[in-house]
C-alpha positions, 0 to 999 in steps of 0.5 A: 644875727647871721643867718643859719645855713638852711635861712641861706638856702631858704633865701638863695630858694627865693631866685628859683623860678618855675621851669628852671634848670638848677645846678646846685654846688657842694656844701650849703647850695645842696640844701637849696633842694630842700626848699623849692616851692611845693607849687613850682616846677624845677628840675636840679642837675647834679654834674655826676649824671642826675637831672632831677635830683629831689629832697635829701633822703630819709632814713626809710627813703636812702639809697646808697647809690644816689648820690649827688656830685658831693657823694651825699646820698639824695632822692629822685624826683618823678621823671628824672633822668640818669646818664653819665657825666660826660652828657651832664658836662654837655648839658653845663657847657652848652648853656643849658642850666638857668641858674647855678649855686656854687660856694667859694672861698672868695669873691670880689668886686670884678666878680671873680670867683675862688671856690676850689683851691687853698695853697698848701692844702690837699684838695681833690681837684676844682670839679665842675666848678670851673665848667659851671661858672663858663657855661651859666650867666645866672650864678649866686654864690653863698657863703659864709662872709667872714673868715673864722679869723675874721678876715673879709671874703668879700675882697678888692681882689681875690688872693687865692687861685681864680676858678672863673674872671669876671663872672659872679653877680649875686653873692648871698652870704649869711650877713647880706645879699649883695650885686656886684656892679661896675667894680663894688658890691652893692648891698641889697638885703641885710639878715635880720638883726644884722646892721649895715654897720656890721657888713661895712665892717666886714666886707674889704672890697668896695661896698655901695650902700643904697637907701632902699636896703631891705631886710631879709624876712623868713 
């Protein structure tokens, strides 16, 4: 069975270590926040100027001036700093964020990322995503890994306008958590229930299947 989008911030949780600086992207990366270990030190940057966002808020705790890069009302964690986002862009392109989570339209086996543009759609704008992903080594993308179509997301080469070359290495999405080495995917971790049959079938880019694959517990 596909994971739900709380099982994939549960796992994408899993890579926080104690003293990161985490960036977490729009959609299912914002929910990771909800899953950070009762006994683990992490401080989560939003790119509109908050480091140290919290849980989400409830409807005692809201406050309709926090919010997080989404515009998603959020909480404050104790010691959290406010400031404007030309310092949080400094802080992103220095190299000063230890992991980022981002969503995306697609992925592919040179590690190239489309997360911010569908031609023929209005869009916003990329954001920060294309600042995130110059100024991080440490990058998950997670994300659904199939169309509603059906089609792949998990490409030979992306189709769709590129938000960063060659940068993506950990792709968790709600079938498997893959590595991307040397022009494939590698297939790491299945979803519980989910046959490695199912992720052959649905990933088109190169996928290597290794004999130590585990499945994913919760």
């Amino acid at each position: 069975m596909a994971l739900t989008r709380e099982q994939m911030a549960q796992r994408v949780a899993r890579e926080l270590k104690d003293g990161y600086y985490v960036n977490l992207g729009i959609g299912i990366p914002t929910l990771v926040a909800n899953y950070v270990p009762a006994d683990m030190d992490v401080m989560l940057q939003s790119e509109n100027g908050l480091l140290g966002m919290g849980e989400f808020p409830t409807e005692a705790t809201i406050d309709a001036d926090m919010i997080n890069a989404g515009k998603q009302t959020v909480t404050a964690r104790r010691g959290a700093s406010i400031f404007d986002s030309a310092q949080s862009f400094a802080m992103i392109r220095g190299g000063h964020v230890d992991l980022t989570v981002l969503g995306a339209f697609e992925v592919d086996v040179e590690g190239n990322i489309a997360s911010w543009m569908i031609p023929g759609k209005l869009v916003k704008g990329m954001g920060g995503a294309m600042d995130l992903v110059a100024g991080a080594d440490n990058i998950i993308v997670t994300m659904t890994h199939a169309s509603k179509d059906g089609e792949s997301k998990l490409l030979p080469k992306c189709s769709l306008p590129l938000t960063g070359a060659g940068c993506i290495r950990k792709v968790l999405t709600d079938l498997a958590y893959l590595e991307i080495e040397n022009g494939a995917f590698i297939l790491r971790e299945t979803a519980p229930g989910v046959s490695v049959e199912e992720i052959i079938e649905k990933t088109a880019g190169k996928l290597i299947v290794p004999d130590d694959v585990k499945e994913m517990t919760f």
